[in-house]
PASEBA-1860 file (N, C-alpha, C; in nm, 3 decimals):
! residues 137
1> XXXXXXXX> 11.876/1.872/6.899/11.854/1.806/6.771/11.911/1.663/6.775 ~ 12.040/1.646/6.874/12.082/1.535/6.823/11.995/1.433/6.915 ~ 11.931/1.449/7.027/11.829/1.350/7.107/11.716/1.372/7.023 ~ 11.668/1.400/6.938/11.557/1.394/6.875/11.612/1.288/6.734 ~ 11.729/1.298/6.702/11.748/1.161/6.614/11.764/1.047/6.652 ~ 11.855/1.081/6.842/11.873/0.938/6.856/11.732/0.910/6.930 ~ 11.625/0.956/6.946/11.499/0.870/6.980/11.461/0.852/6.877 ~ 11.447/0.928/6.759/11.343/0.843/6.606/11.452/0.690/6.581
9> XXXXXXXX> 11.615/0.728/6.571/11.665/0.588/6.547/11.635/0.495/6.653 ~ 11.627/0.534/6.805/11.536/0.413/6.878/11.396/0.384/6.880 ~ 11.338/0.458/6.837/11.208/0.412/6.836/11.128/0.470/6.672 ~ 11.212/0.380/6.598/11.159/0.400/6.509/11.027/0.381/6.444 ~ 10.974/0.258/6.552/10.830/0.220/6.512/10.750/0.318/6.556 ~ 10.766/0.392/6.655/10.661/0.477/6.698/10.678/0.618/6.605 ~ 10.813/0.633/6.593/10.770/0.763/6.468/10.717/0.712/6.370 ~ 10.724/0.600/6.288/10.657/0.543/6.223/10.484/0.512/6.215
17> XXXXXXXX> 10.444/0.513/6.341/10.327/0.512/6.382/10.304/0.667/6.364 ~ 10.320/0.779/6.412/10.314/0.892/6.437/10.311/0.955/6.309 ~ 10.415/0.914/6.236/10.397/0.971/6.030/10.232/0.890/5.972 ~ 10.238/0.777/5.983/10.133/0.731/5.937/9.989/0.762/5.949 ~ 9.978/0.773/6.102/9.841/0.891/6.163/9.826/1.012/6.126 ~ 9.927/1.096/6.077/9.953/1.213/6.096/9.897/1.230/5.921 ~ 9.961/1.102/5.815/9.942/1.115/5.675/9.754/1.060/5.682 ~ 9.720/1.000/5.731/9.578/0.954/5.746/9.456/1.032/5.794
25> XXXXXXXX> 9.530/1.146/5.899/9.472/1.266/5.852/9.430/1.351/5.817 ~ 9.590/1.402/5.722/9.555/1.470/5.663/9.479/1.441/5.519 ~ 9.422/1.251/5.475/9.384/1.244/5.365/9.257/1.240/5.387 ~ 9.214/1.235/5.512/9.059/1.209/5.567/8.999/1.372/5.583 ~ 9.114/1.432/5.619/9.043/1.542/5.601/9.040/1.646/5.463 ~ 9.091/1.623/5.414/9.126/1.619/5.233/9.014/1.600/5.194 ~ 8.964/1.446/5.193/8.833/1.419/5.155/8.719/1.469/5.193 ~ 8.688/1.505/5.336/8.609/1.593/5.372/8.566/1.692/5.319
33> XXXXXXXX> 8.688/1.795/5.295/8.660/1.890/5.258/8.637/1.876/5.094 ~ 8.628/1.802/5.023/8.556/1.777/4.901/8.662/1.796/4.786 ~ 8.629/1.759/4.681/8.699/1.828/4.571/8.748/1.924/4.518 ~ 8.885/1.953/4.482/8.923/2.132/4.409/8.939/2.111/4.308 ~ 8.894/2.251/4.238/8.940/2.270/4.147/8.994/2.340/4.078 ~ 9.084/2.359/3.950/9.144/2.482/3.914/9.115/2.592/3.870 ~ 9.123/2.736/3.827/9.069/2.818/3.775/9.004/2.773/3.676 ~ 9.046/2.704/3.617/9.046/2.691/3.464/8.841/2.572/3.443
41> XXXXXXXX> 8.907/2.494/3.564/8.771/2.468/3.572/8.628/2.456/3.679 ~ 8.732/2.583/3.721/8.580/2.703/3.835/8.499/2.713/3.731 ~ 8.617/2.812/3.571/8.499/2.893/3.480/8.439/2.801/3.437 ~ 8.492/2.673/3.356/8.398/2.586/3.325/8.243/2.599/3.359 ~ 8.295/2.523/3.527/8.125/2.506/3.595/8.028/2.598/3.610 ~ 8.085/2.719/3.614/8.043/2.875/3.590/7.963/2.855/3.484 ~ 8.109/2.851/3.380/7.966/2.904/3.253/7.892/2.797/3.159 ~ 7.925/2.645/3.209/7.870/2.535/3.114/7.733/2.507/3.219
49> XXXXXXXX> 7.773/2.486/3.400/7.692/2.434/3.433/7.606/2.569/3.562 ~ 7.633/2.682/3.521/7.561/2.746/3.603/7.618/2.731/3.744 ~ 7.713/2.699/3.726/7.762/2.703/3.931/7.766/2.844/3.970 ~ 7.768/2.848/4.069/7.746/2.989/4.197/7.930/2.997/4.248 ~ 7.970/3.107/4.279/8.068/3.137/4.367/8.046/3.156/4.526 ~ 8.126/3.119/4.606/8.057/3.168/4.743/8.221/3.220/4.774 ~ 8.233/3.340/4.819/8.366/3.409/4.824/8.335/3.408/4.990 ~ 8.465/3.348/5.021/8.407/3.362/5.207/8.550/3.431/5.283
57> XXXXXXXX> 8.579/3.507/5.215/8.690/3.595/5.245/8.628/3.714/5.337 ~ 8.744/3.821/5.396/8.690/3.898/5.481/8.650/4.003/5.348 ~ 8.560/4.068/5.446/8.547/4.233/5.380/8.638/4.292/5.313 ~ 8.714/4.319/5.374/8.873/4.414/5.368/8.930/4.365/5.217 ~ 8.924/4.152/5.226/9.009/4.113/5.077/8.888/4.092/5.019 ~ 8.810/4.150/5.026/8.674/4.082/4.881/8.721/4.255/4.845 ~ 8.698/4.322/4.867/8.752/4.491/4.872/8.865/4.486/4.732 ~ 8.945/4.383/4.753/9.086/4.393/4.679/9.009/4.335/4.539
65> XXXXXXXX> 8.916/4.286/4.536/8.901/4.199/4.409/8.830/4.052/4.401 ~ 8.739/4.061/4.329/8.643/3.969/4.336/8.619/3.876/4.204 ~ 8.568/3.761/4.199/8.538/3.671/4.059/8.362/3.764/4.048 ~ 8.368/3.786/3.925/8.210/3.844/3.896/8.097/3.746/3.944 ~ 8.006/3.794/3.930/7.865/3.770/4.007/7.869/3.617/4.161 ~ 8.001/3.642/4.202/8.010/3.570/4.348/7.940/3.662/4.429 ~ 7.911/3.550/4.549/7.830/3.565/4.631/7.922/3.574/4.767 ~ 7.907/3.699/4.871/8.017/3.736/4.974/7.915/3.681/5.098
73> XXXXXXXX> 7.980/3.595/5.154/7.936/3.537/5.287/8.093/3.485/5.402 ~ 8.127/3.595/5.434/8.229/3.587/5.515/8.243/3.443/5.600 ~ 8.337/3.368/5.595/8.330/3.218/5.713/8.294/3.230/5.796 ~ 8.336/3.378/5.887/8.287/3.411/6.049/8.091/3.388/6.045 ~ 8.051/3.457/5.928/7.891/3.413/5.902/7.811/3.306/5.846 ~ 7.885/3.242/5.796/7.855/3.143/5.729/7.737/3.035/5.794 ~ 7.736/3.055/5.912/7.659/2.952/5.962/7.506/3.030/6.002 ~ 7.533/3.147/6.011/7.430/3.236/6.025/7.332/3.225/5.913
81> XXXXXXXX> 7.446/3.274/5.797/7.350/3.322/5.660/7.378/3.192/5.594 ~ 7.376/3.072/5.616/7.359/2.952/5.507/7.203/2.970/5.501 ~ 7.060/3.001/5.529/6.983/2.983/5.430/6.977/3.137/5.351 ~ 7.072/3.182/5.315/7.081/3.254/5.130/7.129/3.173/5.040 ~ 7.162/3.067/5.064/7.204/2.998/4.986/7.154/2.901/4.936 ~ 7.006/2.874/4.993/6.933/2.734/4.986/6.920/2.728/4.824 ~ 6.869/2.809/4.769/6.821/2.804/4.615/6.910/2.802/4.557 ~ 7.059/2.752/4.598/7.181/2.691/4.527/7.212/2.591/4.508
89> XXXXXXXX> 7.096/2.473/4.609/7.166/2.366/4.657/7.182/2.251/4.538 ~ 7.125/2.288/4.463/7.107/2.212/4.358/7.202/2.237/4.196 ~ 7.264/2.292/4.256/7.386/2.361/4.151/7.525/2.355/4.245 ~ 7.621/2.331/4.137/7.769/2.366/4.172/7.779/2.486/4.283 ~ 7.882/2.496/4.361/7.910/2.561/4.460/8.057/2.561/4.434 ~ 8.161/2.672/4.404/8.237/2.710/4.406/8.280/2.766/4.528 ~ 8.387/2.722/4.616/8.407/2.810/4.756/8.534/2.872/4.730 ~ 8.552/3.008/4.740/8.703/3.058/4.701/8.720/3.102/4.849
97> XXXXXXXX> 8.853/3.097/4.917/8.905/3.193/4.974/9.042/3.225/4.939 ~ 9.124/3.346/5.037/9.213/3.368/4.994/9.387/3.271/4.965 ~ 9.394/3.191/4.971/9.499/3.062/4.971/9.462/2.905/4.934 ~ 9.329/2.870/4.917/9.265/2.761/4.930/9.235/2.665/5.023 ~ 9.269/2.747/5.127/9.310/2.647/5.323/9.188/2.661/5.340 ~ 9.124/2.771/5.407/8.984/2.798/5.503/8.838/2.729/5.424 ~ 8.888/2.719/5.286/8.731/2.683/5.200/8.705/2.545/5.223 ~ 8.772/2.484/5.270/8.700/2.344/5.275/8.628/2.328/5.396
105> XXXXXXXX> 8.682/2.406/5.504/8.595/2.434/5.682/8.477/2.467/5.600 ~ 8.448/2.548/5.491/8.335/2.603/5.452/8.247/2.496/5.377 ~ 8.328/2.406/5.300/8.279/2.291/5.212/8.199/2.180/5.299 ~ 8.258/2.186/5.397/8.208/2.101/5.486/8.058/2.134/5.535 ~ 8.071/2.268/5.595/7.947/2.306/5.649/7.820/2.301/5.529 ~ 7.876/2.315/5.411/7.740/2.343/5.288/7.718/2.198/5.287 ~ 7.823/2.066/5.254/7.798/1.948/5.249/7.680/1.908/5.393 ~ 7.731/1.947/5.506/7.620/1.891/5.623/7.514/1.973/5.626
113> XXXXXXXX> 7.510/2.072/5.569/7.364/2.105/5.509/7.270/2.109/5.373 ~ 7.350/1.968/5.316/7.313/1.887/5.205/7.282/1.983/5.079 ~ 7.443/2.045/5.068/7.457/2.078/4.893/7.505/1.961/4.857 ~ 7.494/1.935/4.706/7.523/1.850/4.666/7.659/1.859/4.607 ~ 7.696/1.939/4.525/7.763/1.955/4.429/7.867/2.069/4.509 ~ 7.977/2.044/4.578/8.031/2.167/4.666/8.188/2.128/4.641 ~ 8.231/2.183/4.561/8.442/2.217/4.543/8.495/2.332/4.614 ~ 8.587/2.321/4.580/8.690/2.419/4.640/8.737/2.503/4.522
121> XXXXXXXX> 8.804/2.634/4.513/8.935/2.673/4.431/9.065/2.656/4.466 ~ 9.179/2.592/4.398/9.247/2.534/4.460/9.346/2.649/4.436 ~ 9.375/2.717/4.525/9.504/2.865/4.533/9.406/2.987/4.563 ~ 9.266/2.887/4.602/9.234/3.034/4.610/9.201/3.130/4.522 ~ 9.180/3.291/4.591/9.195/3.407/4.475/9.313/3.440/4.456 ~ 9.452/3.385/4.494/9.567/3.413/4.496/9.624/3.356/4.382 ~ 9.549/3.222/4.347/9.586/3.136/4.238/9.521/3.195/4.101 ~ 9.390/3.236/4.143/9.272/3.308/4.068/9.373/3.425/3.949
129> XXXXXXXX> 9.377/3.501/4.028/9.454/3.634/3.985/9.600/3.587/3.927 ~ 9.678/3.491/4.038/9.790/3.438/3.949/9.816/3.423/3.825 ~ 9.629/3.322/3.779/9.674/3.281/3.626/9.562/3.390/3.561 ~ 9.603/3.533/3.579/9.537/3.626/3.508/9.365/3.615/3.470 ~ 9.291/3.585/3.529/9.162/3.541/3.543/9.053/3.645/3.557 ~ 8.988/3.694/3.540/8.918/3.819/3.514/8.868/3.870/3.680 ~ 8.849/3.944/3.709/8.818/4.036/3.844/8.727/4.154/3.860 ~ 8.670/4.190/3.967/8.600/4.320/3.991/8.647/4.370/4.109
137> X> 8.649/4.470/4.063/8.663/4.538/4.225/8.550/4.654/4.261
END
């Protein structure tokens, strides 16, 4: 530990370089993966503008509990079964998974196959259920 301070205090420009790439990153890929949003206004787009859910969780956690009338397309398939989804493209796209990490790998792929309108849930179904949010199982 203590040669790992005294190289950041000698070379401070290069950790400096190294934080800065590292923050540029992660905002480029932030953006990529598109916009989130909160439970609160998943339901919104749900029920004002007709958006779709795409739950891309495994089997096993869609099992535990689901947002009503989402649509289950596991990530591992996703690239398989993107045309079930074509007659969405023109509506909101809700991507839930379980933490809010894996849905934007997913946001991405619907964006390069030109959805328009494609967010995230931000916590996930973890956040979902957190703030008491309605479910099926």
């Amino acid at each position: 530990m203590e040669r790992l301070i005294e190289f950041a205090t000698q070379h401070y420009y290069l950790v400096g370089a190294w934080v800065l790439t590292l923050l540029i990153l992660l905002a480029t890929e932030k953006r990529k993966a598109g916009k989130s949003v909160t439970p609160a206004e998943a339901t919104r787009l749900i029920n004002k503008e007709s958006g779709v859910v795409l739950d891309i969780r495994t089997r096993k956690e869609w099992d535990t509990g689901r947002i009503t009338s989402a649509h289950h397309i596991p990530l591992a398939d996703l690239d398989r079964r993107l045309s079930e989804l074509d007659k969405f493209k023109d509506k909101p796209v809700i991507v839930v998974c379980n933490l809010g990490q894996a849905a934007g790998t997913a946001a991405k792929k619907l964006k390069a196959a030109g959805f328009q309108q494609v967010v995230r849930l931000s916590g996930g179904m973890t956040e979902w259920k957190g703030q008491n949010m309605p479910i099926i199982k």
